[in-house]
N, C-alpha and C positions, 0 to 999 in steps of 0.2 A: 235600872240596870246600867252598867259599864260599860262603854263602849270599848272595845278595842281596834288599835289600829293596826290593821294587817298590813300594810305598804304604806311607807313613807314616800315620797318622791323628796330626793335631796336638793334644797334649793337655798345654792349659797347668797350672802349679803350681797354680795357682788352684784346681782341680776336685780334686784330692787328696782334703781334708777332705770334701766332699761327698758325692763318691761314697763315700765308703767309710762314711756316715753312713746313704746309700741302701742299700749290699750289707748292712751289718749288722741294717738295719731287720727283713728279712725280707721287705719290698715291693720287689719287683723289677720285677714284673711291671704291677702297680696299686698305688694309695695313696696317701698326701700331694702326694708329687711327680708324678704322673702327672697328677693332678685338676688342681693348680697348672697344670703344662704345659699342659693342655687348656684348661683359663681363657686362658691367653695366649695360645693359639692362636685360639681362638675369638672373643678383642679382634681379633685382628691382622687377619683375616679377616672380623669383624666379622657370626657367624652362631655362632648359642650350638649350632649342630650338628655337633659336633667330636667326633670319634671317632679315638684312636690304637690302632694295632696294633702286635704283636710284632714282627713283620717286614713287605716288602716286597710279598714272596710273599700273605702275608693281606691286604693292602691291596688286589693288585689281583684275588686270586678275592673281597672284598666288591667291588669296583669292576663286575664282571662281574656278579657277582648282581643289583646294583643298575640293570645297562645293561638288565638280563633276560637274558644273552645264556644261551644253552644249545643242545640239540641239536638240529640242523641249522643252526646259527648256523656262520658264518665270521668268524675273525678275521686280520687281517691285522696278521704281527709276523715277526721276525727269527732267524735261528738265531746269529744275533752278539752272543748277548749268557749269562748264567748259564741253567743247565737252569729254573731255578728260576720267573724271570720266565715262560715258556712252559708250566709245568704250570701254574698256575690255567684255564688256556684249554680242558685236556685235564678236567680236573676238573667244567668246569661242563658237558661233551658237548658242545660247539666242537668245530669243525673248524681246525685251522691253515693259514691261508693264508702259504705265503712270499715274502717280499716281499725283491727286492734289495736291496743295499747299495753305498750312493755311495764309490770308488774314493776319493774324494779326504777325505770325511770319515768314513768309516767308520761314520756312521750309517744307518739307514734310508732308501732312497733316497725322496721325496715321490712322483718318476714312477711308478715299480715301483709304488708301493702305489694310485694312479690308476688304475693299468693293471689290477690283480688286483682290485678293488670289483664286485662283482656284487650283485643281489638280495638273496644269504645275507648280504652282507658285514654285520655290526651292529657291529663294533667294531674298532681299529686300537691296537696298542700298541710305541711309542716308545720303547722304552729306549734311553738314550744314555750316557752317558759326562760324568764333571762338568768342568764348564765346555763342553762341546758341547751347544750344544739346537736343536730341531729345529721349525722352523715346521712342520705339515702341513697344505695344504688338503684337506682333507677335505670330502665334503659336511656338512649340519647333520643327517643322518637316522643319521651314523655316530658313536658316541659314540668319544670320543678320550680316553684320559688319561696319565700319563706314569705312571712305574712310581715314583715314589715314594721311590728309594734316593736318590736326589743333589736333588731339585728339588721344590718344591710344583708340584703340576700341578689343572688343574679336569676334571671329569670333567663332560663334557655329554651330557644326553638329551632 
């Protein structure tokens, strides 16, 4: 059978010599080029408090930690999206709230997630899909942030 490829990641000639400057270093993880990245993060954004993670996943169980959310906490989030995004929530002793999904964008729907906000609710998580984003009126008491894999998002508290 044929495989198909559903997603390309675009990866110009240019980054060749680099990366492979990077994998040989032995800093993968941290090191010259990460500090650098984080330097220019922290311009662009214009807050010398920049902090990269390995993955998505550790971005949003710190984004949790930081909202405070844990148990007896409600968060309201999607089953439309990786397992991955959804255990940080399971992690911090959250409860998952689910919240529907708009037929037409296949994101989170904003009404569904209006409707499911109670008391417990402390946080709502957005994963979407790149080039799909998703406004949500939230109130200001619910911290909101986007997952981190496609988009810079703010995390409010």
């Amino acid at each position: 059978m044929d495989q198909k490829v559903l997603f390309k990641v675009h990866m110009p000639k240019s980054v060749d010599k680099p990366l492979l400057e990077v994998l040989h270093s032995g800093f993968i993880g941290q090191g010259k080029k990460v500090d650098e990245f984080e330097e220019q993060l922290a311009q662009y954004f214009g807050n010398d408090k920049v902090l990269t993670l390995n993955s998505g996943t550790s971005g949003l169980h710190l984004a949790l930690r930081l909202a405070n959310v844990g148990h007896g906490d409600e968060v309201i989030t999607t089953a439309m999206t990786c397992t991955a995004t959804n255990m940080p929530i399971l992690a911090a002793g959250a409860k998952i709230v689910w919240a529907d999904v708009d037929p037409e964008t296949g994101l989170i729907s904003p009404e569904s997630i209006k409707a499911k906000i109670t008391n417990k609710t402390k946080d709502t998580n957005d994963p979407n899909v790149p080039g799909a984003y998703l406004a949500l009126p939230i109130p200001p008491r619910v911290a909101i942030k986007c997952d981190g894999l496609f988009k810079f998002g703010k995390l409010l508290i």
